[in-house]
Each structure stands twice: as structure tokens, then as C-alpha cells.
C-alpha positions as CSV (number, residue, x, y, z in Angstrom):
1,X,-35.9,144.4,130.7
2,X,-33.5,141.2,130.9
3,X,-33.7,140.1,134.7
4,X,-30.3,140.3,136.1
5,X,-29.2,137.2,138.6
6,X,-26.1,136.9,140.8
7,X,-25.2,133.3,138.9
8,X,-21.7,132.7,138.0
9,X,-20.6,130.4,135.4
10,X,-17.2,128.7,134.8
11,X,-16.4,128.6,131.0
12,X,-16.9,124.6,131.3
13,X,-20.3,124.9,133.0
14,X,-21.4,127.9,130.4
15,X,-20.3,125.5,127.8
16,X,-22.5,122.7,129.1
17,X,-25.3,124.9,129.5
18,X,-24.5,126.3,125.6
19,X,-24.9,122.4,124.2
20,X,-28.2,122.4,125.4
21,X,-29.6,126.1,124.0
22,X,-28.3,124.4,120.6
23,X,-30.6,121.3,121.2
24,X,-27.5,119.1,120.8
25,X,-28.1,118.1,124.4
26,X,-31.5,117.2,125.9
27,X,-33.2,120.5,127.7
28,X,-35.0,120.4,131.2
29,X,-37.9,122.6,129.8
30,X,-38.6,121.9,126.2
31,X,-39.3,118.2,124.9
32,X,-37.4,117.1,122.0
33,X,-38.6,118.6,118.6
34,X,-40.5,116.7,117.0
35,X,-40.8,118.8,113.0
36,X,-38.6,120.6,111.2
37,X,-40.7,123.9,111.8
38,X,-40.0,123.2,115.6
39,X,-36.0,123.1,115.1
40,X,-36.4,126.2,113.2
41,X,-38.3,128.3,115.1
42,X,-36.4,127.0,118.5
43,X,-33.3,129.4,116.7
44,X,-35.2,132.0,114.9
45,X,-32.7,131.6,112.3
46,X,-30.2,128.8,110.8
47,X,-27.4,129.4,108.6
48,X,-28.1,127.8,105.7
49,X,-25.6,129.3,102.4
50,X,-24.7,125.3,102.4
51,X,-27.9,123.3,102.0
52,X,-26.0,120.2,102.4
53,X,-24.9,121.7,106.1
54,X,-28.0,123.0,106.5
55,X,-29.7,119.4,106.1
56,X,-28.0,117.8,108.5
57,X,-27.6,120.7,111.1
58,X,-32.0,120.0,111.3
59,X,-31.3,115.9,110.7
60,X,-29.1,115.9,113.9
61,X,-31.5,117.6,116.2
62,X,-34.1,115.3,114.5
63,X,-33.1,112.1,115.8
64,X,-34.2,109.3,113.3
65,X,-34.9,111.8,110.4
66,X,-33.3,111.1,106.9
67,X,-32.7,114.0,104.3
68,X,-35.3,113.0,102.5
69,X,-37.9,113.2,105.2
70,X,-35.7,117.3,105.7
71,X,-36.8,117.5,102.3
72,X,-40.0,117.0,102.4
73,X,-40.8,119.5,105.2
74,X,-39.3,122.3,103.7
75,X,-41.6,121.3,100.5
76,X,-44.5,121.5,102.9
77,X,-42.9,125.0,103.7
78,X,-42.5,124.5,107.7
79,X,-39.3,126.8,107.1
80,X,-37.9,128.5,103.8
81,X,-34.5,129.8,103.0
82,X,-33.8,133.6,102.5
83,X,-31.6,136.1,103.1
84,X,-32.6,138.2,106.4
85,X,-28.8,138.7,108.4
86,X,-25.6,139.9,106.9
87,X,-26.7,139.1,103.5
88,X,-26.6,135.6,104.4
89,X,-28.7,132.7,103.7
90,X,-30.6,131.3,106.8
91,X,-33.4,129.0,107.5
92,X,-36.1,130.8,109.0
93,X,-39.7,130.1,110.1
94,X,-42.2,130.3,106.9
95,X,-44.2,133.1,108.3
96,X,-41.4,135.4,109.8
97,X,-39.4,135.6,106.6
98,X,-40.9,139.3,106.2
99,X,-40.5,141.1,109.7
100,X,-37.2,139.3,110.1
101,X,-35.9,141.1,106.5
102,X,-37.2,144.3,107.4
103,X,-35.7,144.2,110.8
104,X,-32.2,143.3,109.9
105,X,-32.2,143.2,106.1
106,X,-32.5,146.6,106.0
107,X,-29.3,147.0,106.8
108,X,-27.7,144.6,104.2
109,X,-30.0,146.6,101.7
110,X,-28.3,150.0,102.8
111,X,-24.8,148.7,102.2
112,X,-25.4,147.0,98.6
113,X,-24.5,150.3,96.8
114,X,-20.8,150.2,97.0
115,X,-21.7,146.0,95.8
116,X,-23.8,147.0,92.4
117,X,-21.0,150.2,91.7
118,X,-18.5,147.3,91.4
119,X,-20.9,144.9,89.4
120,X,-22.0,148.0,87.2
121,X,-25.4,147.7,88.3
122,X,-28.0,150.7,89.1
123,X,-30.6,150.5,92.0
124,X,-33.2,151.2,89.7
125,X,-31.4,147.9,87.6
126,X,-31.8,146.1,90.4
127,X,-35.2,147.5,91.0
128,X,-36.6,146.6,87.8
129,X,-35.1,142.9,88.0
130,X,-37.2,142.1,91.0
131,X,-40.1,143.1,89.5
132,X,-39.3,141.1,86.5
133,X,-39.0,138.3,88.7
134,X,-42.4,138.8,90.7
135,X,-44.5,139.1,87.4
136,X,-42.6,135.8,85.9
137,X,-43.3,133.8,89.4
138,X,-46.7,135.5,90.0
139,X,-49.5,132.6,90.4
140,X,-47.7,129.6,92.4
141,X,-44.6,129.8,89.7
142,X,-41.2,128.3,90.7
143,X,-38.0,128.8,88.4
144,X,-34.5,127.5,88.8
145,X,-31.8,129.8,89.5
146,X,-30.6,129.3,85.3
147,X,-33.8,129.8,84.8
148,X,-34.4,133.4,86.8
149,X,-30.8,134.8,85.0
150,X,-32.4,134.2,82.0
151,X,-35.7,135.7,82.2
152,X,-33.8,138.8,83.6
153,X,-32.1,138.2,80.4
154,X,-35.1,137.8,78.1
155,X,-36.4,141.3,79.9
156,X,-32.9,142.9,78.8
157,X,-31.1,142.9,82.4
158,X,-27.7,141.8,81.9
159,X,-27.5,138.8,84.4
160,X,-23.8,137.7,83.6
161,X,-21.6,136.7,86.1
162,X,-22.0,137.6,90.1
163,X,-24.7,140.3,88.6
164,X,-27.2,137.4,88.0
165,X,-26.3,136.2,91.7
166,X,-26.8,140.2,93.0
167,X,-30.2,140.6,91.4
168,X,-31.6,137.6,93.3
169,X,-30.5,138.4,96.6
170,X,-31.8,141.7,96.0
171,X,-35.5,140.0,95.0
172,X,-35.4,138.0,98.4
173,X,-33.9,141.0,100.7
174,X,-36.6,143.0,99.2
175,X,-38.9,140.3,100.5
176,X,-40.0,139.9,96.7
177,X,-39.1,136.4,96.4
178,X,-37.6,133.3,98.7
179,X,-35.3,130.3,97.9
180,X,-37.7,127.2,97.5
181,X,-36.8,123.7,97.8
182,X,-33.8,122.5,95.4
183,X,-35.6,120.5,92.6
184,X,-32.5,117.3,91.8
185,X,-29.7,119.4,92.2
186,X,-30.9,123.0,91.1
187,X,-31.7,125.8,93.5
188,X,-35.5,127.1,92.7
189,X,-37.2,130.6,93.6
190,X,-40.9,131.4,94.4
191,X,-42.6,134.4,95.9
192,X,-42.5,135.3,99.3
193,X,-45.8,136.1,99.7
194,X,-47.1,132.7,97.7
195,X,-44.8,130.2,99.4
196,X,-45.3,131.3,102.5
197,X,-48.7,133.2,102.7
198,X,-50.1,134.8,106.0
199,X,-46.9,136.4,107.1
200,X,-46.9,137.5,111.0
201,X,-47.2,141.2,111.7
202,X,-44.6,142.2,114.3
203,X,-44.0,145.9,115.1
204,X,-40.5,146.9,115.9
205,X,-40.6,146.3,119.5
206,X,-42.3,142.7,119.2
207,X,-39.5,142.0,116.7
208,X,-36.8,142.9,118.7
209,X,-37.9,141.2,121.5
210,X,-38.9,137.8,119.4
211,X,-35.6,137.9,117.7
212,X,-33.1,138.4,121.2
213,X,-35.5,135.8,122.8
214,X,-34.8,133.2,119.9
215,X,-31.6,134.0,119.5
216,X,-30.6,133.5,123.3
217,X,-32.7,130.2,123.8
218,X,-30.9,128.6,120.9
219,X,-26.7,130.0,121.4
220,X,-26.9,131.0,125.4
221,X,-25.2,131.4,127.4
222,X,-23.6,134.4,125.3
223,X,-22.8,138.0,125.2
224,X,-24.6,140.9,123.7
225,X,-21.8,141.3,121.2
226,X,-22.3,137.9,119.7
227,X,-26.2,138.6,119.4
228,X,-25.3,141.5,117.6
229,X,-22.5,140.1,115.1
230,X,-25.0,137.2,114.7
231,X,-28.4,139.7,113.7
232,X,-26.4,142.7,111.9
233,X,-28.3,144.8,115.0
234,X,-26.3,148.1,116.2
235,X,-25.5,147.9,119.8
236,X,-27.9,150.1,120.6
237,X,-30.9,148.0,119.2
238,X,-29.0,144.8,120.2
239,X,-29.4,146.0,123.9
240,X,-33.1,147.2,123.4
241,X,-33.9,144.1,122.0
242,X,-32.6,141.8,125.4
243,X,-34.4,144.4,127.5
244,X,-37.9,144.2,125.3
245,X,-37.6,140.6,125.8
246,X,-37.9,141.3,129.5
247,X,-37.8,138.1,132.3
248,X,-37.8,135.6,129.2
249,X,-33.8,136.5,129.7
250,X,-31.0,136.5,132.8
251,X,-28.0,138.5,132.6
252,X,-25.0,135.8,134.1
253,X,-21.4,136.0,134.6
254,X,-19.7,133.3,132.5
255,X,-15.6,133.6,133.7
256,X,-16.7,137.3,135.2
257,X,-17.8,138.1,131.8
258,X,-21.8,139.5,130.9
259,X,-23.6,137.2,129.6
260,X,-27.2,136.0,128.4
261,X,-29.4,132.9,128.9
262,X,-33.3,131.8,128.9
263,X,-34.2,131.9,132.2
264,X,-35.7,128.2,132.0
265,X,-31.8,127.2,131.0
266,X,-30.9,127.9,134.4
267,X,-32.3,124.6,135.3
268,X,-30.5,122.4,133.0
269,X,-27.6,120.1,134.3
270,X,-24.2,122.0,133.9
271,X,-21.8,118.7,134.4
272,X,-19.2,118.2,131.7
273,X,-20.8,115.3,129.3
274,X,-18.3,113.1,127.2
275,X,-20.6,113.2,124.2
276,X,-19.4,112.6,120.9
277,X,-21.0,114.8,117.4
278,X,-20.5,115.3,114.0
279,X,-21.4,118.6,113.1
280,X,-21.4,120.1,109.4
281,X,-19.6,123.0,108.6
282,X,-21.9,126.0,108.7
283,X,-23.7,124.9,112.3
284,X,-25.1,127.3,114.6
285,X,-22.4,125.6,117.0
286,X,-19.8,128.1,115.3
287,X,-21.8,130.4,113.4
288,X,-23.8,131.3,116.2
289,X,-21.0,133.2,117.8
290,X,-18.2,136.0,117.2
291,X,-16.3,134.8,120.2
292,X,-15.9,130.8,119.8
293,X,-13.2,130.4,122.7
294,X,-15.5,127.8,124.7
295,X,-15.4,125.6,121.8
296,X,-12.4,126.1,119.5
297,X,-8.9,125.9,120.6
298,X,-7.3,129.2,118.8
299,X,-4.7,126.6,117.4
300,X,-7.5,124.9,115.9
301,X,-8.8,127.7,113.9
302,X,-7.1,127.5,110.6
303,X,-8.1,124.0,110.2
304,X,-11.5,124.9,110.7
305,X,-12.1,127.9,108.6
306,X,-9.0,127.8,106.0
307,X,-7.6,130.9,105.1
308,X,-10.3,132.4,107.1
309,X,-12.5,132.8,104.3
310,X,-15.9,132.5,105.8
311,X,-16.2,128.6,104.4
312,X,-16.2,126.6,107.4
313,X,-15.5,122.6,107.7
314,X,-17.4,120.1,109.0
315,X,-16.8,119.0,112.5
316,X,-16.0,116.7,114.8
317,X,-16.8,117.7,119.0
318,X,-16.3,115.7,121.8
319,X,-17.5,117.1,124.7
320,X,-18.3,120.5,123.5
321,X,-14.9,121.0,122.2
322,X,-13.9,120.6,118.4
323,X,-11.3,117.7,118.1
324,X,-11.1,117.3,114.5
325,X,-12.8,117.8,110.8
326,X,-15.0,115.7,108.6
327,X,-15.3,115.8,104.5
328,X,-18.2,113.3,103.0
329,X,-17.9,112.3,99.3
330,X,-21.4,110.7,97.8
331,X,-21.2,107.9,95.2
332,X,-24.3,106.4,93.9
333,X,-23.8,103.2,96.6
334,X,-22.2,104.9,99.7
335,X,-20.7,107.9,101.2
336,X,-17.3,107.8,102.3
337,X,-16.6,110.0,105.3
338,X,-12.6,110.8,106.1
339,X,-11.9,112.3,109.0
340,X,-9.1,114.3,109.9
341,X,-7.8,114.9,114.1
342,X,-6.7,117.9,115.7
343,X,-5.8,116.2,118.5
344,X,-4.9,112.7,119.6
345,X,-7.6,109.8,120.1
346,X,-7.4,106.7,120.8
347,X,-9.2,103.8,119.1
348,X,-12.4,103.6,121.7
349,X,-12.7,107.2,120.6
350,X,-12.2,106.6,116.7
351,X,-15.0,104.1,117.3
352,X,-17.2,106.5,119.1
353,X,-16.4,109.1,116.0
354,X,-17.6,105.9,113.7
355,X,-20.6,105.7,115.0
356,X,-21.6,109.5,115.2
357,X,-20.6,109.1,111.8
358,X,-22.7,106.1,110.9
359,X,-25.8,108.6,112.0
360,X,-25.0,110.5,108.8
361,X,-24.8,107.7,106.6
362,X,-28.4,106.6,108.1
363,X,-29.4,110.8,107.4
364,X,-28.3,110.3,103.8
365,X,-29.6,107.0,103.3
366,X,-26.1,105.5,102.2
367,X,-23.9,102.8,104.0
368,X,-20.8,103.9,105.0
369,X,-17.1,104.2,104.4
370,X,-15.0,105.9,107.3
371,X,-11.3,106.5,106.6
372,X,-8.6,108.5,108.4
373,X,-6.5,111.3,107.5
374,X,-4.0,110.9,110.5
């Protein structure tokens, strides 16, 4: 089981220690990745339902990377994009697409009933669609998203609307077929098993251990409950998972609250830093946790997830703590980048937020434009 040490943590110092496990701060233990399949794995999982997000969440723990060179590594298939937690897309390791969806897919499978009642679709509908789907990518085929609905057409399956949308989740959760790299602008699908052949074996145990150890290492320190909002697990297999993963974890107290690191994190510096990051939208940075209290201001919150309808802005952190938003528009010849302060800063900080911004204009290969919104 998890060891369990005496260490207590001040919010500040857990929040130092957190910018590390999220490899947006250098780690005493692990050298700086180096690939795209490196980031991945580091976190087990990336939330990914914005592949613009997604991008640059890998290009800023990539130093020197462009989205091109992103590109180009998911085309040589060091991670793929499916559906394995709370019927959300994520990044995930090539190879451990198919024990991560039958760990915590299953449960997103369970609860799609009450979802195809409302779109007037029956499981064996669904059923037959993802076979549809494996005979018309069967043999190294890729479609377009257009293109899937419309075979499902073609076969008589009435893919109109968010049905069309339903049916290919259902593929993927099934572990039928994966999201492959976006072709220009349009989402493609391939088969699981041909994108990403050789899939690792893990039984149940193994999985639970792999997936609390990944998931620590990349968002700790952090408390069971946010492992378990982040996976979909029960409680029950949340807490069997940190104990499967055994001395790889340490139970701290973080403000007198229980909480979970990688041991080896225990040795990274814990100082405030006065760094200065632009983070898109859907980071692990928010998405990681239920409880985002170390990071965002409760005032904040609206600004950040509007309406509080799940889509999340891009963001701007200084020192660990959000301080304002970010919107990019792309023209042919640059990318303007506006941002808008929650709090106040002063022009050596506007410049700092500049600069973090001119490493997103250097991602997207784009000079460019920075304007205020306050």
C-alpha cells in the first residue's frame, strides 16, 4: 500500500510541489522529456476534447517544439486520442488505449442508455454501427468524421444530428476504433487495434496500480477524491488503486488535509517561484482536479469556465496562481493573442505575459500580435 509519512505541507508549498508533478517546473528526479510519447505517458492521460489545447498543453512541456513537430508525433502514433474517462477525449499512450477503456470506460459504457433513449437509438443500433465502422476501416483505412456518418448512412443507420456524434464514441469506448491525427482541419478515425497494434496486457490490479501511479506523478500533491473525479473510479477502487501502487506513493498532509504524492517528489524544491505561463484552456493544470483552490481564486471562477459549462479558457498563471485569460485568433500571417486580467499587473508583468506569449506564437509558427482587454 501507499507509504504513509509524517510530512506536512502548507497550501503554498503543496502548490510548488504540484507545478512540478505537471512538468511545468523542472523535477529533481526525472530529466526533461524529450518526445511527445514521454509527456504522455508522464500523466497517463491528457485531456484532449480541444485539439488546439491539447497541442500546446504537449508544446509547453516540450520546450522548443512547434505544432507541427506535435503533429507529426501523433502521426507516428507515440500517443492517440480516445475516449477512456467520463466519456471524455484524452491523450493517452498508443499501447494503453485498451486496458485504460476497459478499466474506466466501462463505466461511461454503463451509463450511455439513458444518452441513446434520448437520441432514439438502440444498443444493438449502436452495436451494429461499430461494426460498420470496423469493416469500412479494416486494412490500415482512415475516414473523416463526414466521412464515418455517412457510411453509417450508406449501411442504413441514421447518423443525423448528435446520433452520428453518439455512434462514434461508442466505436472508440468499445475500443473498436481511435481518433487519428486531424488531416487540414477534419478529425479522422482508424482502428484501434491497426493504429496502435501490440496493445499492453494489464490485469485489473496492474491497471489500477499503473493508472493511481500516473495519475499522482503528473497532478500531486492531491487527494483521493480528485483521483477519483479525474478516472470515473468508485472510491472504493480509487483507494485500492493508491494502495496497489504501493511505496511508488506517500500519503501527506497538505493544510491538515490527506493527500498524495510520488515519493521521489518529496525531493523537489518547495519555494514559491515567480514564474510566468500561458496555459490553454483544457490543461491538466485545472482539469486535473475537482478541488482547484490552490490555483483559482473562487472569484475567478466564472471568468474561467463561463456559465460553468465544462468549456474552459485559456490561461494566464503567475506563480501557480491564475491571474487572467488568453483568446488566440489565427490569420494566415499572425496570431493575435488578447489577453484579459483578473487582477492587477503592472507593465514589467505585462511584459513577462508578452513573452510567455511570444512562446506560443514560436509553437504555432506565426509572429505575434498581443493586445489587452483591460
Amino acid at each position: 500500500m501507499a507509504s504513509t509519512g509524517s510530512t506536512a505541507l502548507t497550501g503554498a508549498e503543496a502548490l510548488a510541489l504540484r507545478m512540478t508533478s505537471l512538468r511545468l517546473r523542472s523535477h529533481p528526479t526525472a530529466a526533461p522529456a524529450g518526445s511527445v510519447a514521454e509527456v504522455v505517458e508522464w500523466f497517463g492521460a491528457m485531456q484532449a476534447q480541444d485539439l488546439a489545447s491539447g497541442m500546446w498543453s504537449l508544446g509547453l512541456r516540450l520546450p522548443g517544439s512547434t505544432q507541427a513537430d506535435v503533429h507529426g508525433a501523433l502521426e507516428r502514433r507515440e500517443a492517440l486520442r480516445t475516449w477512456p474517462m467520463r466519456g471524455t477525449i484524452h491523450l493517452v499512450p498508443a499501447r494503453d488505449a485498451r486496458w485504460l477503456l476497459e478499466l474506466t470506460g466501462v463505466r461511461a459504457l454503463s451509463g450511455a442508455a439513458r444518452r441513446r433513449e434520448f437520441l432514439g437509438l438502440t444498443e444493438s443500433e449502436a452495436d451494429r454501427a461499430a461494426d460498420v465502422l470496423g469493416s469500412a476501416l479494416a486494412g490500415g483505412g482512415r475516414l473523416t468524421r463526414a466521412e464515418c456518418v455517412a457510411t453509417l448512412v450508406a449501411a442504413g443507420i441514421d447518423g443525423a444530428g448528435q446520433r452520428g456524434y453518439h455512434l462514434l464514441w461508442y466505436a472508440s469506448q468499445r475500443g473498436v476504433t481511435c481518433i487519428a491525427p486531424n488531416v487540414g482541419t477534419e478529425q479522422t478515425f482508424a482502428l484501434l487495434d491497426e493504429w496502435a497494434p501490440g496493445q499492453h496486457q494489464l490485469d485489473q490490479e496492474e491497471a489500477l496500480a499503473t493508472l493511481a501511479l500516473r495519475y499522482f506523478r503528473g497532478h500531486g500533491p492531491t487527494t483521493r477524491q480528485d483521483f477519483a473525479g479525474w478516472t470515473g473510479l468508485t472510491a472504493t477502487d480509487a483507494k485500492r488503486a493508491i494502495a496497489a501502487a504501493g511505496d511508488e506513493l506517500t500519503t501527506v498532509l497538505v493544510d491538515g488535509v490527506e493527500s498524495v504524492l510520488h515519493t521521489p517528489l518529496l525531493d523537489a524544491p518547495r519555494a514559491e517561484v515567480d514564474d510566468v505561463l500561458t496555459l490553454p484552456g483544457f490543461d491538466e493544470y485545472l482539469l486535473g482536479y475537482k478541488d482547484r483552490a490552490l490555483m483559482l481564486d473562487p472569484e475567478h471562477k466564472q471568468a474561467i469556465i463561463p456559465g460553468g459549462n465544462g468549456v474552459f479558457q485559456a490561461t494566464v498563471v503567475i506563480g501557480g496562481r491564475v491571474v487572467g485569460t488568453w483568446k488566440r485568433t489565427l490569420a494566415k500571417t499572425r496570431v493575435t493573442l488578447t489577453v484579459a486580467p483578473l487582477v492587477d499587473l503592472d507593465p514589467a508583468r505585462r511584459e513577462q505575459v508578452e513573452q510567455a506569449l511570444g512562446r506560443y506564437a514560436e509553437f504555432v509558427e506565426l509572429p505575434p500580435r498581443v493586445t489587452w482587454a483591460g
